[in-house]
C-alpha positions as CSV (number, residue, x, y, z in Angstrom):
1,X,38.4,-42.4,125.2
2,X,36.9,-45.4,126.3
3,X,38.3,-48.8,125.9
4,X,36.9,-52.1,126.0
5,X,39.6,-54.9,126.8
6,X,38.0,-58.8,125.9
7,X,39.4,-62.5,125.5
8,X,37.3,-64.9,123.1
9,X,37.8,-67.2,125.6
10,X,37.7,-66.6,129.2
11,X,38.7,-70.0,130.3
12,X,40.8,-72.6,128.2
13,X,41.1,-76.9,128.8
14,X,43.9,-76.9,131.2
15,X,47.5,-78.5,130.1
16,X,46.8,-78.1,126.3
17,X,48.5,-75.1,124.2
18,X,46.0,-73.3,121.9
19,X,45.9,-69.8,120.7
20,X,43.4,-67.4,122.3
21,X,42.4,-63.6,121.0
22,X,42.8,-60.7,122.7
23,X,40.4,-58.1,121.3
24,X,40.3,-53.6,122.2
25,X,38.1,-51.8,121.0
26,X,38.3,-48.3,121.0
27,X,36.0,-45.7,120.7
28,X,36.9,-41.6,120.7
29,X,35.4,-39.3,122.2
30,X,33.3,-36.6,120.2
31,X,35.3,-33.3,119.1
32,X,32.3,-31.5,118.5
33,X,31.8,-28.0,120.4
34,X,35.7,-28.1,121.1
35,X,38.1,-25.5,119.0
36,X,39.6,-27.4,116.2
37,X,43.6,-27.0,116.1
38,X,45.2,-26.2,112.6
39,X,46.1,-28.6,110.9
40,X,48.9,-29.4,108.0
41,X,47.6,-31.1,104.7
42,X,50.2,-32.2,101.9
43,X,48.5,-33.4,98.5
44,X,50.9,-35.2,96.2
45,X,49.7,-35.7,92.9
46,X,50.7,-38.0,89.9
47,X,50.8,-36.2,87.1
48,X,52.7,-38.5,84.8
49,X,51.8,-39.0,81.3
50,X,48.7,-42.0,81.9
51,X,47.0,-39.6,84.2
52,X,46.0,-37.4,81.1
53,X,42.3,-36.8,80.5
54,X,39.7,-37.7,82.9
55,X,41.9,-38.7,85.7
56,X,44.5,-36.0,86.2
57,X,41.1,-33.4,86.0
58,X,38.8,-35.5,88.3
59,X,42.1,-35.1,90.7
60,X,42.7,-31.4,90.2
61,X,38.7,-31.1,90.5
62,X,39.5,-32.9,94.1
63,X,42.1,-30.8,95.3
64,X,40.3,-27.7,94.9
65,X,37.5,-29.2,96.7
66,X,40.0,-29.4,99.5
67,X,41.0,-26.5,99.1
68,X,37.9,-24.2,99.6
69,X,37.1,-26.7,102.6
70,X,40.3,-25.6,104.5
71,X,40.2,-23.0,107.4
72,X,42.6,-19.8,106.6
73,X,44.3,-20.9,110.0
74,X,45.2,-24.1,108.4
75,X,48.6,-25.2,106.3
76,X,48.0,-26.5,103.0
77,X,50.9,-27.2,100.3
78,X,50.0,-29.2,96.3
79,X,53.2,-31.2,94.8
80,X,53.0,-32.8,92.1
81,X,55.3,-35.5,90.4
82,X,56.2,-37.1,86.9
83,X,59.8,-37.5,86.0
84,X,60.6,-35.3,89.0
85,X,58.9,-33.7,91.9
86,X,57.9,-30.2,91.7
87,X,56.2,-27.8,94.7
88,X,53.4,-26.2,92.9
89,X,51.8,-24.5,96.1
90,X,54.0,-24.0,98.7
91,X,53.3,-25.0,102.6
92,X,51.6,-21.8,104.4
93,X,48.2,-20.8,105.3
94,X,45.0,-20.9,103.2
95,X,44.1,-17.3,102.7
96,X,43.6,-16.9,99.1
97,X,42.1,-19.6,97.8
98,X,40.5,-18.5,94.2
99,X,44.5,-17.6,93.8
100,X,45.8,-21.0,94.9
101,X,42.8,-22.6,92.7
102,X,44.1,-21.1,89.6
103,X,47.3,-22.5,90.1
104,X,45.6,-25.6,90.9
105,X,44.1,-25.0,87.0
106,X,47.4,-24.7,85.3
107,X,48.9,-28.2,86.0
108,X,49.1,-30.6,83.1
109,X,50.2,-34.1,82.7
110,X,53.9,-35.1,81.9
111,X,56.1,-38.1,82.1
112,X,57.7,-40.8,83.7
113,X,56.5,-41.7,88.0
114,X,58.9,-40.5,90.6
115,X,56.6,-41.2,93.5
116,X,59.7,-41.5,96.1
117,X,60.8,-38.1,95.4
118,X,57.0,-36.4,95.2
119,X,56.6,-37.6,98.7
120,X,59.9,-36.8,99.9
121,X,59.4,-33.6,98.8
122,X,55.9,-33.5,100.6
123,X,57.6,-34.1,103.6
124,X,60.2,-31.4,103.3
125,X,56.9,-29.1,102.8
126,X,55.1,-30.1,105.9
127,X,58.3,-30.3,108.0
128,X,58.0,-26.2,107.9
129,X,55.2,-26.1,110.1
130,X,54.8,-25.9,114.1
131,X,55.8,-29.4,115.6
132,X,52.5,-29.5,117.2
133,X,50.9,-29.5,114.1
134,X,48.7,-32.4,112.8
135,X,50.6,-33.6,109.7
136,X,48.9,-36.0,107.0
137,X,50.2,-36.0,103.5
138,X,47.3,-37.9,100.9
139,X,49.6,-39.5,97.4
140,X,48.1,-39.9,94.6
141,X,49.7,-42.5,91.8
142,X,48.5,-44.8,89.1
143,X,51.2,-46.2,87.6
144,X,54.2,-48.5,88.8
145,X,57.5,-46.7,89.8
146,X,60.0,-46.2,87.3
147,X,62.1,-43.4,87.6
148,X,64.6,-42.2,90.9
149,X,64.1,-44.8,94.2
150,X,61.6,-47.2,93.2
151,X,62.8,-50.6,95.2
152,X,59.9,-51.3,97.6
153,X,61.8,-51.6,100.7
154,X,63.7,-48.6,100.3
155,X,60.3,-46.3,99.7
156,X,58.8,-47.9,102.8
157,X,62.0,-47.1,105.0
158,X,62.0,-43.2,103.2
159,X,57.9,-43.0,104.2
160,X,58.2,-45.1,107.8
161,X,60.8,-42.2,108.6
162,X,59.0,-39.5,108.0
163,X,56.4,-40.8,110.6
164,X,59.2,-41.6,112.8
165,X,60.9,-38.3,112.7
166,X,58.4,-35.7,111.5
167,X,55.3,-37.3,112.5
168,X,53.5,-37.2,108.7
169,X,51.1,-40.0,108.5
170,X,50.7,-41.0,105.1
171,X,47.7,-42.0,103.1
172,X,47.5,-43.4,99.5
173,X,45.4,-43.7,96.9
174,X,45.7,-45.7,94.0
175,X,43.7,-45.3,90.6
176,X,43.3,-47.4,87.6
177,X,44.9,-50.9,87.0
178,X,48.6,-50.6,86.8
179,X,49.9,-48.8,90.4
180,X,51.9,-51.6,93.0
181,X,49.0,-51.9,95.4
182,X,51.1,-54.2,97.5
183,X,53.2,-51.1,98.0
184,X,50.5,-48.2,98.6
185,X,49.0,-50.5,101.3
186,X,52.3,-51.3,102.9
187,X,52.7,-47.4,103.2
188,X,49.2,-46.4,104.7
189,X,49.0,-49.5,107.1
190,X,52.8,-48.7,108.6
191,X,52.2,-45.0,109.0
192,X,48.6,-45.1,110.0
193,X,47.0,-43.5,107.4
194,X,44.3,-44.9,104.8
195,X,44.6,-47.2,101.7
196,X,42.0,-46.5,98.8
197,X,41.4,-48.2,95.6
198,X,40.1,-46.2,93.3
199,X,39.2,-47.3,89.3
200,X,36.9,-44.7,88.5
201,X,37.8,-41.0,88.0
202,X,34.3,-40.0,90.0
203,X,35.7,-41.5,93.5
204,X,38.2,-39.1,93.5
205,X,36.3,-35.8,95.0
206,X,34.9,-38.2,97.7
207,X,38.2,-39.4,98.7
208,X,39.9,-36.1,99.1
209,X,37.0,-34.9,101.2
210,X,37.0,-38.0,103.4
211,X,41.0,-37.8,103.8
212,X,40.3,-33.9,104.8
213,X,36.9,-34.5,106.6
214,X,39.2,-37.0,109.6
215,X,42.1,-35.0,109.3
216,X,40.0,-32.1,110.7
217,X,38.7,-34.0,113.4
218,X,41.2,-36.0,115.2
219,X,40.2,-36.6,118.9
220,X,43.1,-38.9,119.4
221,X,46.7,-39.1,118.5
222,X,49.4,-41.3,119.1
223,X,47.6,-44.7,120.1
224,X,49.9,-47.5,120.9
225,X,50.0,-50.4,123.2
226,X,52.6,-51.9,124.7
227,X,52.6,-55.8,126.2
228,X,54.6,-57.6,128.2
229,X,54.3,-61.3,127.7
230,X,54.1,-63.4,131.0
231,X,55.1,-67.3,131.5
232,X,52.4,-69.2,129.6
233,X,52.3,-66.9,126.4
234,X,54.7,-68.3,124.0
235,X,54.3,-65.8,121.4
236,X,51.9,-63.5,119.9
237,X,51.2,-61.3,116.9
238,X,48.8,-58.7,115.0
239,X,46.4,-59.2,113.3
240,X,45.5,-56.5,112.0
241,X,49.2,-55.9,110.5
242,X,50.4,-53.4,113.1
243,X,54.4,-52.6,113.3
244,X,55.5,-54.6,115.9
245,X,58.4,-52.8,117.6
246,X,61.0,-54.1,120.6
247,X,61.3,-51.6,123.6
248,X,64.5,-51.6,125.5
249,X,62.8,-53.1,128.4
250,X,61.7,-56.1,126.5
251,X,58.4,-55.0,126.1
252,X,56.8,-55.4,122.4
253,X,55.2,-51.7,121.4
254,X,52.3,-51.6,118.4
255,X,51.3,-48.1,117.2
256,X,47.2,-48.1,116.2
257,X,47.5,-44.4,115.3
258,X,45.2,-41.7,115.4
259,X,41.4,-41.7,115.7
260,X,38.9,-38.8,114.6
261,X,35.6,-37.8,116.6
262,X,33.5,-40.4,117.7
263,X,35.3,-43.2,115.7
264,X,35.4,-47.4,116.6
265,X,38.0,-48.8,116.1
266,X,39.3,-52.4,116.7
267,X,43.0,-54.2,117.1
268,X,42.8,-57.8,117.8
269,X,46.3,-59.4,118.9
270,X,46.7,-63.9,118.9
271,X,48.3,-65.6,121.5
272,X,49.7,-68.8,121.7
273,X,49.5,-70.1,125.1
274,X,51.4,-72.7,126.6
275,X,50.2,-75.4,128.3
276,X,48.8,-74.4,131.8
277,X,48.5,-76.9,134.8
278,X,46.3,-77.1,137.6
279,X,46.3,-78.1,141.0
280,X,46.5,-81.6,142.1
281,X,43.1,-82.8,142.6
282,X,41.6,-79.3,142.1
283,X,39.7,-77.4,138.8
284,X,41.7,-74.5,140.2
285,X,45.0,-73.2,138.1
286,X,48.8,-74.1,140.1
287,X,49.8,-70.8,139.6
288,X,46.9,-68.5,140.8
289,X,43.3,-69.2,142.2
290,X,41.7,-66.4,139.8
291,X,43.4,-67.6,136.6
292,X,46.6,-67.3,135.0
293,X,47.5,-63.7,134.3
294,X,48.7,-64.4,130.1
295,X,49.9,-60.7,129.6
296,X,50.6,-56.9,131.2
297,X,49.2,-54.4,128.8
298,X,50.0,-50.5,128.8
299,X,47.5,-48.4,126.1
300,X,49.3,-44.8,126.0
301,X,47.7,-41.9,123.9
302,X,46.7,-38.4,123.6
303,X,43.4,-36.8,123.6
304,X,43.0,-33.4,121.9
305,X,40.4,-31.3,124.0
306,X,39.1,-27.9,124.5
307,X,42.2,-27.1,126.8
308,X,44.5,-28.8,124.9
309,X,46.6,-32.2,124.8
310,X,45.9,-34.4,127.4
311,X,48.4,-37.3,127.9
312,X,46.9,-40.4,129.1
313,X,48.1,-44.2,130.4
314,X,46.3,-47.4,131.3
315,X,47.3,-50.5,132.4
316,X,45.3,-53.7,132.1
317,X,46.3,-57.5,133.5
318,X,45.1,-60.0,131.4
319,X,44.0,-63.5,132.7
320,X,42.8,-66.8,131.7
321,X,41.3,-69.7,133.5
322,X,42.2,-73.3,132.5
323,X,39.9,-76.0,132.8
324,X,39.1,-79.8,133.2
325,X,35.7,-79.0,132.2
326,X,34.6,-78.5,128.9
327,X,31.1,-77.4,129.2
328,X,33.3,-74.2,131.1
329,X,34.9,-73.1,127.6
330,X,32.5,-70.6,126.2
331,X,32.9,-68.4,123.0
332,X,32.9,-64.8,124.1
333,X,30.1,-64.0,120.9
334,X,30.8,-60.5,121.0
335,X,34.4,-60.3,120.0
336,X,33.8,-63.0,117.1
337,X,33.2,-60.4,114.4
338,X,35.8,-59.0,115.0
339,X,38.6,-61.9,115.2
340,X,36.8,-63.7,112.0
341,X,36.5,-60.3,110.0
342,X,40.4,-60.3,110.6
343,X,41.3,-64.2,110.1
344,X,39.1,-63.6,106.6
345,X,41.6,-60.3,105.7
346,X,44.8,-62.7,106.8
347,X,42.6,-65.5,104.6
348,X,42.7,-63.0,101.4
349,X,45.7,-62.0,101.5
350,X,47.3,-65.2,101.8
351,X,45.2,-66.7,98.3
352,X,46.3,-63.6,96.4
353,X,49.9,-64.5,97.3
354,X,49.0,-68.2,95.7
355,X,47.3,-66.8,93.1
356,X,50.2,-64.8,92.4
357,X,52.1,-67.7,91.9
358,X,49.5,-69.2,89.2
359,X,48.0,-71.3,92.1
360,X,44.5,-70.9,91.1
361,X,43.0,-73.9,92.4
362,X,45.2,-73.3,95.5
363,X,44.4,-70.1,96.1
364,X,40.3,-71.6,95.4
365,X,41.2,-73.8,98.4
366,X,42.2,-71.7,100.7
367,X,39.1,-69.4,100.6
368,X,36.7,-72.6,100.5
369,X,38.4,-73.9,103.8
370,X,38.0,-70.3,105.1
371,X,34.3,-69.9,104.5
372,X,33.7,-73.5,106.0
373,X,35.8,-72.7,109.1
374,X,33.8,-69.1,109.6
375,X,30.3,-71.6,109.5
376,X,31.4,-73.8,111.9
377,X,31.1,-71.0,114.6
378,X,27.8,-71.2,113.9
379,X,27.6,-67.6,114.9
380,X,25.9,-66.2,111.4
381,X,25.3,-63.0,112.3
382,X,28.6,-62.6,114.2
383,X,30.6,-64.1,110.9
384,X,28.8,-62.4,108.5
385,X,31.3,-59.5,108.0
386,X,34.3,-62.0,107.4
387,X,32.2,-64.6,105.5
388,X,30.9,-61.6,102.7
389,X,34.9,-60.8,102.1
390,X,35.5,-64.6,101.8
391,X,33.0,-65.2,99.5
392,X,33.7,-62.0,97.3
393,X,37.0,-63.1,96.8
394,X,35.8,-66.3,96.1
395,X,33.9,-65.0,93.2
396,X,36.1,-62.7,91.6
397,X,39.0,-65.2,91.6
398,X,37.1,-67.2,89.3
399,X,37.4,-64.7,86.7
400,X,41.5,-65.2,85.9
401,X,41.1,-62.1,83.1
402,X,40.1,-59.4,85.6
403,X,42.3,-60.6,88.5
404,X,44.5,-57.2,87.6
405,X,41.6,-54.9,88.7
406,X,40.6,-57.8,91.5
407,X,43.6,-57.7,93.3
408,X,43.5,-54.2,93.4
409,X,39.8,-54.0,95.1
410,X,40.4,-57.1,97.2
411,X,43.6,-55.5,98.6
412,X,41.7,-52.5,99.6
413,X,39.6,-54.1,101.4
414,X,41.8,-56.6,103.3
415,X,43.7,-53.5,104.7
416,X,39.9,-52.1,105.7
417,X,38.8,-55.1,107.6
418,X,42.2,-55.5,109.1
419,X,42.4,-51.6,110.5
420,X,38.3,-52.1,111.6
421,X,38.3,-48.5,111.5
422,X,34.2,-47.4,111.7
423,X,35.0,-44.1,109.7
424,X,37.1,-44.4,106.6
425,X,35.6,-44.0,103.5
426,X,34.5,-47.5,102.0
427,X,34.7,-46.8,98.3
428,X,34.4,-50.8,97.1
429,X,32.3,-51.5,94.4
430,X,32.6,-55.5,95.0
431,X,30.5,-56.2,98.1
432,X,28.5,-53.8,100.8
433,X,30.7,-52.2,103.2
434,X,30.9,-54.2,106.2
435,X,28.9,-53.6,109.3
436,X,31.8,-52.1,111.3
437,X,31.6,-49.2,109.1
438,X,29.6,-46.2,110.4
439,X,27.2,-44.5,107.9
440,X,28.5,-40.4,107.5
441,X,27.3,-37.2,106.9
442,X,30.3,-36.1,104.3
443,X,29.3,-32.5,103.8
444,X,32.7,-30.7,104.3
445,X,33.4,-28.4,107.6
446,X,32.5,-24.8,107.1
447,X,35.6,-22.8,107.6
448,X,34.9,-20.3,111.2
449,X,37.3,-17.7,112.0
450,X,40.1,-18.1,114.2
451,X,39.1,-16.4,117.7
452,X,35.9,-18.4,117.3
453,X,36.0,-20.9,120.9
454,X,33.6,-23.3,121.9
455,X,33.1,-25.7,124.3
456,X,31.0,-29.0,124.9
């Protein structure tokens, strides 16, 4: 994998605190030619009463889709939910699939939404194959909780264990107007799976594959980056949401997740840096002549390859130079898009909240000041990304009557510009997908036999 470590600033105006971004960009290396491993898929439908008609069939449609895409080598298990959770295809390999179809045929909607205990029973499925196993579980729900465990924090605690424990990245989908999106993307962004809004049944089919298409080819697993914050960095954050996690040794840990063949994809981190001084007399920094090292960073993750599981570590020092001179401050242009495309996700977020709270004009505010700070970069092309979400959610605040189905989209895509992720499936209708997105070919793997190798 190669990894490109960058500050937007280089050097800083010596004894003032200011934030700086630290920007990595990742990019995987490509899978193909290299055996892929089997692989443990866990669909979870909703099959409660408001899923009748188009919706529940466009889903089953989906699944079997899925199904006829999976290798016989690979573990595949269909549960579906309404008032309870039920295991309609148990977890084992894929070897007759016209058989599991039919089943897939016979399912019809019922009642109530016990998501908690759908997914909980997911889990249990996919905690029957090898450990080894790559284990991603796709939920499907369009309609608020209301039956079994349905407080938020107590769903999110349920679903972060199951990453914690049994490894099962979780990805969700939500269709229609009435699901808790707030809750769907708080479960795919703290697992590291995907967050899709969906409000038309015809999406469906192109989800599934694209939730099967990366599950196939992971070339990374476990990516996570652990910092140590030296003397001049006062504190510092995600901003792309990431778990933030305390290590015994007083390190701060942030788990990106996994990353398929050949995908980009960005985490951008703010610090706020103290005040640094220089030497008497001098341009050059009192603590060290090549600039003051801010942070020690660790990137740990494992690379799936033709022999196997590789383990690898790097270790990176970064360092800033303060300055008298302000002519020697310089905006590193290259990792703009990526720190405004975030600040405009953190911008979003925050007017839905104030929107929420019948802060209209607020919430109109907010996203103004956004779009004006963006311009003053004066980086158009750089900004673009970030300006087009501002401005989209600009203009479909000022519709109050469809701010149901808005807040749904708009939350979709905060989550996408805040993972950067060049490969999941942009399924927006709002705005163009932004340019950090990679244009795919989506047709489905062919299934190969088992004692088929290759190598790159």
């Amino acid at each position: 994998m190669k990894t490109i470590v960058q500050l937007d600033y280089q050097a800083i105006l010596a004894n003032t605190a200011q934030p700086v971004h630290l920007a990595f960009q990742f990019i995987a290396p490509s899978t193909a030619g290299h055996r892929e491993r089997p692989i443990a898929f866990s669909l979870v439908l909703d099959r409660s009463g408001s899923m009748a008609g188009p919706p529940l069939a466009a889903a089953l449609t989906a699944a079997k889709v899925v199904v006829q895409n999976l290798r016989t080598e690979d573990q595949f298990s269909l549960v579906t939910f309404d008032n309870s959770a039920e295991v309609v295809i148990p977890i084992g390999p894929v070897k007759n699939k016209t058989q599991i179809c039919n089943l897939i045929d016979r399912i019809v909607d019922g009642g109530s939404t016990n998501l908690t205990a759908g997914w909980m029973l997911g889990r249990d499925q996919l905690r029957g194959t090898p450990k080894d196993t790559v284990r991603r579980q796709l939920l499907l729900t369009d309609g608020l909780l209301n039956v079994g465990v349905i407080e938020p924090v107590h769903v999110k605690r349920v679903v972060c264990d199951g990453l914690e424990r049994d490894g099962i990245r979780t990805s969700t989908l939500g269709f229609g107007d009435e699901y808790d999106e707030d809750l769907l993307s708080t479960l795919a962004t703290t697992t590291g799976g995907c967050f899709y809004d969906a409000n038309q049944a015809d999406k469906l089919p192109t989800i599934f594959s694209a939730e099967l298409d990366g599950l196939q080819k992971i070339a990374i697993q476990n990516l996570r980056i652990r910092f140590k914050a030296l003397d001049f960095v006062d504190a510092m954050a995600s901003m792309g949401g990431y778990t933030e996690i305390a290590l015994p040794d007083g390190r701060h840990e942030y788990a990106i997740g996994d990353l398929m063949s050949d995908e980009e994809r960005v985490a951008v981190f703010a610090l706020s840096v103290l005040p640094i001084p220089l030497l008497a007399g001098s341009t050059t920094p009192a603590a060290n002549l090549d600039g003051e090292a801010l942070v020690e960073v660790e990137i740990l993750y494992d690379s799936i390859e033709a022999a196997g599981i590789v383990s690898h570590s790097e270790r990176h020092l970064i360092r800033v130079r303060p300055t008298q001179a302000p002519e020697d401050i310089q905006l590193n242009a290259s990792v703009l898009p990526w720190v405004s495309s975030q600040q405009a996700a953190k911008m979003v977020t925050e007017a839905l909240k104030l929107r929420d709270q019948d802060d209209l004009i607020g919430a109109r505010k907010l996203l103004s000041e956004g779009i004006t700070q963006l311009k003053a970069y004066s980086h158009d092309e750089q900004t673009k990304d970030g300006l087009n979400l501002l401005e989209s959610a600009l203009r479909q605040l000022e519709d109050p009557a469809q701010y149901v189905r808005s807040r749904k989209a708009l939350s979709s895509m905060s989550v996408q510009y805040c993972k950067m992720s060049s490969t999941d499936e942009w399924v927006s209708e709002a705005m163009e997908s932004p340019s950090f997105k990679k244009p795919r070919n989506r047709r489905p793997p062919t299934p190969r036999p088992t004692d088929q190798t290759t190598t790159s």
